[in-house]
PADOPA-404374 format. One line per 4 residues: number of its first residue (from 1); their letters; for each residue x negated, y negated, z of N, C-alpha, C. Coordinates in steps of 0.02 Angstrom, whole numbers, plus 50000, padded with zeros to 5 digits. Each point is the difference from the previous one (the first is absolute). Example, Ala and Ser with C-alpha at 12.3 -4.5 7.8 and 13.67 -1.06 7.14 Angstrom:
<rs>
1) AS) 49340,50284,50390,50045,49941,50000,49955,49940,50000 | 50018,49947,49964,49958,49941,50003,50039,49945,50037
</rs>
This chain:
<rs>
1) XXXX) 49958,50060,50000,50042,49940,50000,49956,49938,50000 | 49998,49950,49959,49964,49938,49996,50032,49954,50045 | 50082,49982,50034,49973,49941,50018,50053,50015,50074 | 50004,49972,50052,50008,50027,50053,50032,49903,50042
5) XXXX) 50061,49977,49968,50039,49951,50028,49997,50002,50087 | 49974,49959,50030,49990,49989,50082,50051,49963,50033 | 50057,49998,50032,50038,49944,50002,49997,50006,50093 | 49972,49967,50042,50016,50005,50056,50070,49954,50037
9) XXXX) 50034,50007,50019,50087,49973,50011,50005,50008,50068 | 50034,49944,50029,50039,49979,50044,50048,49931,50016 | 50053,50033,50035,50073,49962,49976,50017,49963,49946 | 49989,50022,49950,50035,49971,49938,50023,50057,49959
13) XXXX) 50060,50015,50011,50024,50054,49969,50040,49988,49908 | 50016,49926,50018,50016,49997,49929,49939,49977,49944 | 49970,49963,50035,49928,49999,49946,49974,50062,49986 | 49990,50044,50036,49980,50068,49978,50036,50024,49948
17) XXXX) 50050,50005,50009,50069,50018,49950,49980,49983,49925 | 49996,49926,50012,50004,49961,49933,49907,50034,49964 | 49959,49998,50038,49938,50019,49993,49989,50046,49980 | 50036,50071,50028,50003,50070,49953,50042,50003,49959
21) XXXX) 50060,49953,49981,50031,49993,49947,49969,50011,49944 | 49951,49925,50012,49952,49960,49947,49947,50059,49960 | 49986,50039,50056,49957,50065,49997,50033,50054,49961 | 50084,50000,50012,50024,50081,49939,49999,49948,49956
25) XXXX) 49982,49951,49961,50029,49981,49940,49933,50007,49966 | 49964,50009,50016,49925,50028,49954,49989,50051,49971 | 49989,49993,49939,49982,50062,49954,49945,50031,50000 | 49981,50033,50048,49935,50042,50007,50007,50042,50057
29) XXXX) 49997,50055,50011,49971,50048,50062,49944,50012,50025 | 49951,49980,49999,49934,50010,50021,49984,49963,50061 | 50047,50031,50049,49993,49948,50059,50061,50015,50056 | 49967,49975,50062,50057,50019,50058,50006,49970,50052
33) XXXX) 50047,49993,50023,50001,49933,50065,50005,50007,50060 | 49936,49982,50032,49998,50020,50074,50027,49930,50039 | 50053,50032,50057,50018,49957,50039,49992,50015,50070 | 49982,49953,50054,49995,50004,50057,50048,49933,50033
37) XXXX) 50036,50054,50048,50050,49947,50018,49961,49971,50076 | 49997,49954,50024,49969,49981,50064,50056,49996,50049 | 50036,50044,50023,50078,50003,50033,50033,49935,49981 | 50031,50007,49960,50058,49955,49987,50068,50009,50021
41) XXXX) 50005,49962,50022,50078,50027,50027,50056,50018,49948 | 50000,49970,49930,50027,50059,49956,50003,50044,49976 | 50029,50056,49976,49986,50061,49973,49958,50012,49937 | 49963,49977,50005,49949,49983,49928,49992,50063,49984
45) XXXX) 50026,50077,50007,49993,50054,49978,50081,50007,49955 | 50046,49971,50049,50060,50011,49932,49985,49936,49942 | 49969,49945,50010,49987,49958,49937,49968,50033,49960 | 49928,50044,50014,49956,50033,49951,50040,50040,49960
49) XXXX) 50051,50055,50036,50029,50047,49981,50027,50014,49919 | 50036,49955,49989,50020,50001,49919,49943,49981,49956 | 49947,49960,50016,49937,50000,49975,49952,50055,49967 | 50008,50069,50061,49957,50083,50005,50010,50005,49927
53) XXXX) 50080,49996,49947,50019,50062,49961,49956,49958,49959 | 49972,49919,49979,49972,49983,49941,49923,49982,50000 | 49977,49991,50040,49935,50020,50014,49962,50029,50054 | 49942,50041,50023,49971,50025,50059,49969,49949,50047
57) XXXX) 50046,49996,50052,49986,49964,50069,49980,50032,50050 | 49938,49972,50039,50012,50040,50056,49997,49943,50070 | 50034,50030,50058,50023,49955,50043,49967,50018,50062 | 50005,49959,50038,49976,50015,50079,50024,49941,50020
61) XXXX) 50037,49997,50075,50028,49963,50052,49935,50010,50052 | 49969,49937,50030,49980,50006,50040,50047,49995,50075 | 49965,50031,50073,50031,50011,50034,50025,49931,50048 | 49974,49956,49983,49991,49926,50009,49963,49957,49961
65) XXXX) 50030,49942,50019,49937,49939,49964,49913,49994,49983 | 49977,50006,49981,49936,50013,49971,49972,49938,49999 | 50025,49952,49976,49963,49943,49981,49978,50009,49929 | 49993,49926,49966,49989,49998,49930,49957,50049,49951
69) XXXX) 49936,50005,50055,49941,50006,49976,49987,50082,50007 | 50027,50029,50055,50001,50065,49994,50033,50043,49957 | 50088,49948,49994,50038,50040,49957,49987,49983,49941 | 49962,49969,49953,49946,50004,49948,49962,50037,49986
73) XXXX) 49965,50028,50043,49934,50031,50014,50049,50079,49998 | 50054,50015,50047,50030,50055,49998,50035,50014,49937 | 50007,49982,49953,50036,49999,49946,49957,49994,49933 | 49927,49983,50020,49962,50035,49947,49973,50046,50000
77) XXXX) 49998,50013,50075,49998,50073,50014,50040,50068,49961 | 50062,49985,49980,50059,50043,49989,50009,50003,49910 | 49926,49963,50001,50029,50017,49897,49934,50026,49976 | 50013,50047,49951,49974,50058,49950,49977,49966,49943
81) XXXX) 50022,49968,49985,50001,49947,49938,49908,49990,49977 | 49960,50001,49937,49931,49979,50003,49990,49935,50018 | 50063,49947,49979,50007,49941,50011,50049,49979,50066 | 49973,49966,50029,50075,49961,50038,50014,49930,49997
85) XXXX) 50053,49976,50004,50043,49935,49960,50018,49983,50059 | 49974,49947,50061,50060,50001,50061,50055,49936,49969 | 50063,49988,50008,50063,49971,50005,50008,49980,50076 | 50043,49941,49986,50043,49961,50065,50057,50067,49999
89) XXXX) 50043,49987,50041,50072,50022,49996,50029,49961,49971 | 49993,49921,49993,50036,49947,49965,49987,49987,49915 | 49938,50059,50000,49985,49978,49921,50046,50041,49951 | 49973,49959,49944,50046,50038,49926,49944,50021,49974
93) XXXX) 50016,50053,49950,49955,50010,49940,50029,49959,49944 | 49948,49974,49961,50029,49974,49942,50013,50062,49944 | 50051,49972,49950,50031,50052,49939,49910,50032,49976 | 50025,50074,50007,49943,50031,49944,49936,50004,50044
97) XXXX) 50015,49963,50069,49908,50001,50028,49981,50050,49997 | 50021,50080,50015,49977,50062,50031,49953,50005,49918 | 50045,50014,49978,49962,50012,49935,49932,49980,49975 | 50014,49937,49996,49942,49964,49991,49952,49997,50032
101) XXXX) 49984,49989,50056,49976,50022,50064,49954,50089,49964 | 50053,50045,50019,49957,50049,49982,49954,50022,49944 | 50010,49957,49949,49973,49993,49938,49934,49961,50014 | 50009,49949,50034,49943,49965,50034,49942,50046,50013
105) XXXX) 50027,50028,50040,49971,50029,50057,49944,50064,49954 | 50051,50025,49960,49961,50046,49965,49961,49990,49938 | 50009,49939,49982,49952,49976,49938,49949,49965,50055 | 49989,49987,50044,49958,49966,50018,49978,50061,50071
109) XXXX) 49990,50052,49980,49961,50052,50041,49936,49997,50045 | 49973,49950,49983,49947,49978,50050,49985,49974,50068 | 50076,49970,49987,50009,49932,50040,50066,50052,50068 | 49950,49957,50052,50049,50019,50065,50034,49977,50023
113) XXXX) 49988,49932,49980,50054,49926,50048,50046,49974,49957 | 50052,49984,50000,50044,49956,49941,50040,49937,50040 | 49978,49940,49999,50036,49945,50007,50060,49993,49950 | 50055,49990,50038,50054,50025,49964,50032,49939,49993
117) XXXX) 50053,49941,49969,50003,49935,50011,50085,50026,50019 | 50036,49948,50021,50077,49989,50052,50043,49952,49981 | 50041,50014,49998,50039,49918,49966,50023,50006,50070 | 50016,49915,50016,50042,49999,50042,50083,49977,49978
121) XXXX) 50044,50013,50060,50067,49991,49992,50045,49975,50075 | 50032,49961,50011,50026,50002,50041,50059,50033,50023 | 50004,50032,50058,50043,50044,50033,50076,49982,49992 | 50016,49940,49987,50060,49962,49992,50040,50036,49932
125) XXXX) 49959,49977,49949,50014,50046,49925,50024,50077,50024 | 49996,50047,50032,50036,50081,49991,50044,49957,50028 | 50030,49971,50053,50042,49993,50027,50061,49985,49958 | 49984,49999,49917,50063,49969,49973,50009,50061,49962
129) XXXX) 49990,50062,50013,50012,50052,49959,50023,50054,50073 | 50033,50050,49987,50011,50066,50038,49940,50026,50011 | 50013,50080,50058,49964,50021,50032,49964,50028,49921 | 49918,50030,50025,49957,50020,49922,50011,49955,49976
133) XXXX) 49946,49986,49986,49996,49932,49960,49974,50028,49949 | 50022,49994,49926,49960,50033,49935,49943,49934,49981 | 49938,50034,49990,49941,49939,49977,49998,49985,49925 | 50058,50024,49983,50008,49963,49911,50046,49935,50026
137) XXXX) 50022,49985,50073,50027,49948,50011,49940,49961,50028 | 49946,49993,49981,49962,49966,50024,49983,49938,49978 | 49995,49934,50019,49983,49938,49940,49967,50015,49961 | 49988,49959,49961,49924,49973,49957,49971,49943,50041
141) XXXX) 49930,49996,49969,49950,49943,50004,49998,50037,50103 | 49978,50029,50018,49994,49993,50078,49932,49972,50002 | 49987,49967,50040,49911,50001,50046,49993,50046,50013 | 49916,50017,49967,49965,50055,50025,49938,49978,50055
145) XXXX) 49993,50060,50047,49949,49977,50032,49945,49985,49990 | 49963,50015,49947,49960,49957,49954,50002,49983,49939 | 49980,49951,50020,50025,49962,49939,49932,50026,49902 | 49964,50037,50014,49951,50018,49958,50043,50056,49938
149) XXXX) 49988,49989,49969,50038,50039,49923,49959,50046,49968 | 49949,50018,50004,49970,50029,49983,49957,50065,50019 | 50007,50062,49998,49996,50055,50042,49895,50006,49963 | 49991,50010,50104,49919,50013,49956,49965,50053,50066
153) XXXX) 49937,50030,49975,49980,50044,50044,49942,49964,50036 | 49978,49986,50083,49956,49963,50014,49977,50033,50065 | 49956,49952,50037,49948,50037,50065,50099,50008,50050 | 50004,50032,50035,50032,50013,50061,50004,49914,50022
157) XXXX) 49946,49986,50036,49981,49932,50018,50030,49932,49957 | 49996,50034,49932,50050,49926,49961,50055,49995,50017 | 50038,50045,50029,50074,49980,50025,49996,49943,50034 | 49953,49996,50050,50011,49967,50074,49973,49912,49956
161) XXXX) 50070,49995,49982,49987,49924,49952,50082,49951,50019 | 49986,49956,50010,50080,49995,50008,50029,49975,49906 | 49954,50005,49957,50021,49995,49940,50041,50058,49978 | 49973,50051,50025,50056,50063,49983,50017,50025,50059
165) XXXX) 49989,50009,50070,50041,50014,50029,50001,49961,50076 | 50051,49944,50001,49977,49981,50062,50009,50024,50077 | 50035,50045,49995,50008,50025,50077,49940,50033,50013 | 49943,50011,49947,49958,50044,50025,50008,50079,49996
169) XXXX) 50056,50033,49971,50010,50077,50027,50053,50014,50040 | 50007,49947,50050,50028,50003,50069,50076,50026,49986 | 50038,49975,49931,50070,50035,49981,49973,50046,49976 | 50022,50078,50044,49972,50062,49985,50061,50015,49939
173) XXXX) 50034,49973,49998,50067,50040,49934,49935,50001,49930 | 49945,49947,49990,49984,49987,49941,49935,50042,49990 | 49984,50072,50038,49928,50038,49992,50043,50054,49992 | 49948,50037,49946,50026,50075,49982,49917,50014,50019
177) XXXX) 50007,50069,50038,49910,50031,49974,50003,50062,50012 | 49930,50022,50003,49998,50086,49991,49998,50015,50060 | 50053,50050,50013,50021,50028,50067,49937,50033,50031 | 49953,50034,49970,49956,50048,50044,49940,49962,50027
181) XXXX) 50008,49931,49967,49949,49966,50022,50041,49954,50055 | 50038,50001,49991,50033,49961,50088,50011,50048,50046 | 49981,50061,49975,50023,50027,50084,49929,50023,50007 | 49952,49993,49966,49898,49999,50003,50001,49950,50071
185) XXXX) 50037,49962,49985,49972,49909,50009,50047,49968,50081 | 50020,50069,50002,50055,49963,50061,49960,49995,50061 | 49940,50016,50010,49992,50004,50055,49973,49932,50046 | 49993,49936,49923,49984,49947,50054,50054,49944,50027
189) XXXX) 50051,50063,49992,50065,49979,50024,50010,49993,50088 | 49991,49908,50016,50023,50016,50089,50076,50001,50019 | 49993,50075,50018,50061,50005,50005,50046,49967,50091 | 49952,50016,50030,50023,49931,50062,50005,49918,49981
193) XXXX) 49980,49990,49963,50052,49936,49982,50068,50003,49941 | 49978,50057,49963,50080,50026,49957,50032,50027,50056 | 50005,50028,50033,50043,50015,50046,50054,49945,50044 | 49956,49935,49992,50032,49949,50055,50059,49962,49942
197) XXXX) 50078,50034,50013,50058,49974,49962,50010,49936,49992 | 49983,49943,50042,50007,49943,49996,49986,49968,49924 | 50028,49969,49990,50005,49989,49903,49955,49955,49995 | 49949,50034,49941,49914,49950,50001,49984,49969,50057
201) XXXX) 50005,50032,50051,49945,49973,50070,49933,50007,49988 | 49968,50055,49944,49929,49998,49990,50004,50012,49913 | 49930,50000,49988,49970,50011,49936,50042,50073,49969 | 49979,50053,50056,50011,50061,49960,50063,50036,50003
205) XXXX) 50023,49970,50048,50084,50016,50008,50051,49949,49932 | 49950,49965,49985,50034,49955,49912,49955,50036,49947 | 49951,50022,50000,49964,50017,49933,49940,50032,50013 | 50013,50070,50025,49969,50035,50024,49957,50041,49926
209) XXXX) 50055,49998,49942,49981,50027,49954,49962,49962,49953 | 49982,49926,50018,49962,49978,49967,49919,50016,50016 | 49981,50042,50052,49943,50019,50024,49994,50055,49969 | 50059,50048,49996,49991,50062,49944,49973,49975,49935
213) XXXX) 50031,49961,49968,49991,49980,49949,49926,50007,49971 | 49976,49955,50034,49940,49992,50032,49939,50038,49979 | 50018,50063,50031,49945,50047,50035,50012,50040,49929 | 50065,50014,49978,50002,50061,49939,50012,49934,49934
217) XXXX) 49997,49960,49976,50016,49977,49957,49930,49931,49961 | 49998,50002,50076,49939,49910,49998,49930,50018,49940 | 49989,50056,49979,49931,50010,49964,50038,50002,49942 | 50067,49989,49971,50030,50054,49928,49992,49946,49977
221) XXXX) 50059,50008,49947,50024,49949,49956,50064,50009,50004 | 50048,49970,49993,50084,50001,50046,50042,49978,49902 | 50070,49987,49989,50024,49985,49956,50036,49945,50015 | 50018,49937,49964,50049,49972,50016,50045,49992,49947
225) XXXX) 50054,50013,50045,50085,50019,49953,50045,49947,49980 | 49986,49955,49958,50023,49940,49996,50081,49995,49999 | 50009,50052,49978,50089,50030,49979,50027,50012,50078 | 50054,49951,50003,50025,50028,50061,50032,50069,50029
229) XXXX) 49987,50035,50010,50037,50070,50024,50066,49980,50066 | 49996,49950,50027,50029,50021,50052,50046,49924,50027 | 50053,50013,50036,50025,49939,50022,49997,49964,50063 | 49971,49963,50019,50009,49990,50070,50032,49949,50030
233) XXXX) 50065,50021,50048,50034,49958,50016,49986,49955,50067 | 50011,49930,49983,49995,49954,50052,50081,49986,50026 | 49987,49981,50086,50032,49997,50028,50053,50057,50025 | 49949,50031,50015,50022,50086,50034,49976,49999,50054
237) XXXX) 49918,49988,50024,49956,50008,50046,50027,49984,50072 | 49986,50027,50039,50007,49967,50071,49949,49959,50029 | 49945,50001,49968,49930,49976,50042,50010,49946,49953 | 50048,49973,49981,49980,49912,49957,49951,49944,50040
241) XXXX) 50040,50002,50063,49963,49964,50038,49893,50015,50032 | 50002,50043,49976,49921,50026,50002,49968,49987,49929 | 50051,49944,49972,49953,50037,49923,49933,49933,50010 | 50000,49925,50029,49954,49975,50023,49953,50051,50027
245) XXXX) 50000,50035,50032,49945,50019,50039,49953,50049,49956 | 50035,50043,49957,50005,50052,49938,49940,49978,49957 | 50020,49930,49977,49953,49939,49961,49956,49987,50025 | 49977,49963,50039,49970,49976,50045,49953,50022,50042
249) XXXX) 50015,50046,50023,49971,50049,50036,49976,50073,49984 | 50045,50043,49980,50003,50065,49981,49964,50001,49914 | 50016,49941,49966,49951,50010,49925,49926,49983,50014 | 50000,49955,50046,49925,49974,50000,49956,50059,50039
253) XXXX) 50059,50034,50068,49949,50078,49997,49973,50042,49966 | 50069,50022,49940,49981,50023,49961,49947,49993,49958 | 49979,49933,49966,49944,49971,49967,49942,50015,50021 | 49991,49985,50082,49957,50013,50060,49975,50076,49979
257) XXXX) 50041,50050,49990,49995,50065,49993,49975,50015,49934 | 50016,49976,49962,49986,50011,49931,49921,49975,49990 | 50013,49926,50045,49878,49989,50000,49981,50061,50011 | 50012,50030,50076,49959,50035,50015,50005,50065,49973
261) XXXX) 50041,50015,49935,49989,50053,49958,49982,49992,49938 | 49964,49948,49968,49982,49983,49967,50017,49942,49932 | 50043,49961,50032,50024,49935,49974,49961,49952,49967 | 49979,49986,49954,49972,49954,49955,49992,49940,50073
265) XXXX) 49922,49979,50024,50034,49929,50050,50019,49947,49958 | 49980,49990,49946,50041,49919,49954,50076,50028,50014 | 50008,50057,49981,50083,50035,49986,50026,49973,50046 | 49966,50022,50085,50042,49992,50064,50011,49944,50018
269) XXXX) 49956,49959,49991,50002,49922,50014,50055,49949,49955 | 49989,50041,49947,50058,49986,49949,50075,49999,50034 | 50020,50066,49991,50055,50037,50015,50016,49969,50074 | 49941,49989,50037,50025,49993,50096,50049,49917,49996
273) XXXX) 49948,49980,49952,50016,49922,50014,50078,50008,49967 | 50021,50025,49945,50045,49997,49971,50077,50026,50062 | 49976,50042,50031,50040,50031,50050,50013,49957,50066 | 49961,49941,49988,50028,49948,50065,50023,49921,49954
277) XXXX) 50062,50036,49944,50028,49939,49966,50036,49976,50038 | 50038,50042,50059,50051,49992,50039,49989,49991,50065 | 49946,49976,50021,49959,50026,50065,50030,49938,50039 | 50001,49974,49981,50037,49932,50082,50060,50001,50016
281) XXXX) 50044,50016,49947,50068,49996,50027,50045,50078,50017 | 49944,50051,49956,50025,50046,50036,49969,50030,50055 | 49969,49984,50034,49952,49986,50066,50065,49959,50061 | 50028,49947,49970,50038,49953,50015,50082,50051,50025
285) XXXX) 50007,50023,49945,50073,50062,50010,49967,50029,50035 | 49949,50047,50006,49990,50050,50047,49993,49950,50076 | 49998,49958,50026,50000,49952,50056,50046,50002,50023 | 50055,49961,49945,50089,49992,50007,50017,50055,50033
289) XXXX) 50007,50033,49949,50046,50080,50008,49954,50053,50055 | 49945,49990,50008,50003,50031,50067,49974,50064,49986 | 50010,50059,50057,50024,50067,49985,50023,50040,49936 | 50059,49970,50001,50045,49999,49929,49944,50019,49936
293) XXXX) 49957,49956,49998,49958,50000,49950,49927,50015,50010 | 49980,50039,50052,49945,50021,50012,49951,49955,50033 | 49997,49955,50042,49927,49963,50022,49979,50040,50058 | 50030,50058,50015,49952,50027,50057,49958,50053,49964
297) XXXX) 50001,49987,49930,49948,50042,49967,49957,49974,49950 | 49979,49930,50043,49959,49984,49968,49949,49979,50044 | 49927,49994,49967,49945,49973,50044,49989,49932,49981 | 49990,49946,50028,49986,49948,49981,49950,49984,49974
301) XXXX) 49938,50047,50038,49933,49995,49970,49991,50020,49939 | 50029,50067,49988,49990,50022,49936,50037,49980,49943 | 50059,50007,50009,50055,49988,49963,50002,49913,49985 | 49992,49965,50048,50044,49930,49976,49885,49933,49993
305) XXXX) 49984,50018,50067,49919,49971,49983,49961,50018,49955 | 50003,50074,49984,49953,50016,49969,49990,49987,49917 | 50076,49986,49995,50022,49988,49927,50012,49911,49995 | 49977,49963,50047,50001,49946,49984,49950,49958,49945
309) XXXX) 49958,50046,50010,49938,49990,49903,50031,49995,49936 | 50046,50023,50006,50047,50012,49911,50028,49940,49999 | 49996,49962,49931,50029,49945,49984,50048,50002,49994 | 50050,50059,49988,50058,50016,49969,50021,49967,50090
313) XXXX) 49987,50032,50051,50032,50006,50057,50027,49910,50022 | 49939,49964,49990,50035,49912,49996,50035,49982,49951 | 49989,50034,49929,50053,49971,49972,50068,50043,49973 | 50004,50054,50043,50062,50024,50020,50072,49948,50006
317) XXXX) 49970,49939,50051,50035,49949,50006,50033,49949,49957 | 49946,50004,49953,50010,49954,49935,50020,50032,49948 | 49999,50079,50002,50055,50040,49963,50063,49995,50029 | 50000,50015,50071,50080,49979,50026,50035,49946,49991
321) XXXX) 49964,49958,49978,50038,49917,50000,50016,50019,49925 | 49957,50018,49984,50038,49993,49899,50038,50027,49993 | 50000,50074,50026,50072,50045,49991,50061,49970,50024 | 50009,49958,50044,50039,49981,50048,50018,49940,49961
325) XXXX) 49961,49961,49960,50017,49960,49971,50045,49987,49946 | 49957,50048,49954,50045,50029,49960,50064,50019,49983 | 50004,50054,50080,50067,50012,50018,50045,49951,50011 | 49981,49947,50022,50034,49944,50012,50017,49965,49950
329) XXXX) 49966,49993,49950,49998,49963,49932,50055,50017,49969 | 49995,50082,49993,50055,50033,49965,50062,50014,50036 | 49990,49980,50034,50082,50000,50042,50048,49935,49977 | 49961,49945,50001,50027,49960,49974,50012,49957,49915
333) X) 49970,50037,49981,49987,49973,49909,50070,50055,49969
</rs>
């Protein structure tokens, strides 16, 4: 079996729905969908159920809450697949991805990593259609998460660009790679801080798999998939209010991580500064909001002094005034 769909799920029973919908409408079999439920209080075994007769799923309920990072980690555990594809519960596949995708995959035999690109959509749009949502009802023209058009093969390390991908990796929906080399590679996995459920309280409990990445991928050459495969919906999330800290904090670790595995330093210095476009005012929300939004997980020294070198970080401010301006402009014209 080549490709081995990862979807780790909790409480969202109708995004799942709509998500394996999106999944029988693909024309290809070469592939199977592992799900791990993190106790949800819905029956996410009768949702799968009518799912079994059109493609091979396999399921596991954990016996409780897991936390993000484990039930990730447990759910790539559970696929056969040479490849694995992880998915949100909230995502779509776009029309025809499977296919294409596997065609990818097998004309380009060398290659272990596939940057895969995402349109986004907002959550509002299914809402004007019935339960299953069919993805031939999908707009045109969506935003993709990168904005680059052109599919090319490069170091692993060229990803980490915010020209083609700016989260860094960190949206795991957009990595496909070779399964036998992530479970080589798991071991510089800390799993006492994946273990701690609190939502991105640390590095590896948010992107634990970007250290895998890392260790089995960082010497190759990776693909990037300019064609979107996949949909990802905004305004689903519960952690909105963390997404300051996400930015801010949790990418510039990441970056941090990526030096010390071998990051171009022009690259990092590049990329770091670029990652504190937002640095004063969402520093500013995380103040406001408190808890709510994470400031007891941050260090001041590291996190907010240490990054006071980046130019981006003072004129964060003078990006906020323009946006704001703007907004203002166009409110009234």
């Amino acid at each position: 079996m080549l490709l081995s769909i990862c979807i780790p799920t909790y409480n969202r029973p109708e995004h799942l729905r709509n998500c394996l919908t999106s999944i029988s409408q693909q024309n290809s079999s070469d592939f199977e969908v592992c799900i791990s439920d993190n106790a949800s209080k819905s029956d996410i075994a009768k949702i799968i159920k009518p799912f079994k007769k059109k493609f091979r799923i396999r399921y596991k309920r954990n016996k409780r809450n897991l936390g993000f990072a484990m039930n990730v980690l447990n759910v790539s555990l559970m696929a056969k697949g040479k490849f694995i594809w992880f998915l949100g519960d909230d995502d779509l596949l776009s029309k025809n991805s499977l296919n294409y995708l596997t065609k990818l995959i097998k004309k380009n035999n060398k290659i272990n990593f596939f940057w895969i690109n995402s349109y986004y959509l907002d959550v509002s749009y299914l809402k004007k259609f019935s339960n299953n949502f069919n993805i031939n009802n999908l707009p045109k023209n969506l935003k993709t998460h990168s904005p680059q058009k052109k599919d090319r093969i490069l170091d692993f390390f060229d990803l980490i660009d915010h020209r083609v991908c700016f989260d860094y990796l960190i949206g795991f929906y957009v990595n496909c790679f070779n399964r036998e080399l992530w479970i080589k590679n798991l071991h510089v996995c800390n799993l006492k801080n994946m273990r701690d459920k609190k939502v991105w309280s640390n590095f590896d409990n948010t992107a634990f798999f970007i250290k895998v990445f890392c260790e089995a991928f960082g010497n190759s050459k990776a693909y990037f998939c300019s064609k979107a495969l996949s949909v990802n919906l905004s305004g689903v999330r519960e952690w909105t209010d963390l997404y300051p800290l996400v930015e801010i904090v949790r990418l510039p670790e990441a970056l941090d991580y990526y030096r010390s595995k071998g990051l171009n330093f022009f690259k990092y210095i590049y990329t770091k500064n670029y990652s504190m476009r937002n640095f004063f005012n969402f520093f500013f929300k995380i103040l406001i909001n408190g808890d709510k939004a994470g400031i007891s997980y941050i260090s001041f020294t590291n996190h907010f002094l240490k990054n006071l070198i980046y130019p981006y970080s003072w004129l964060s401010i003078i990006f906020f005034v323009i946006r704001k301006s703007k907004l203002f402009i166009k409110k009234f014209i």
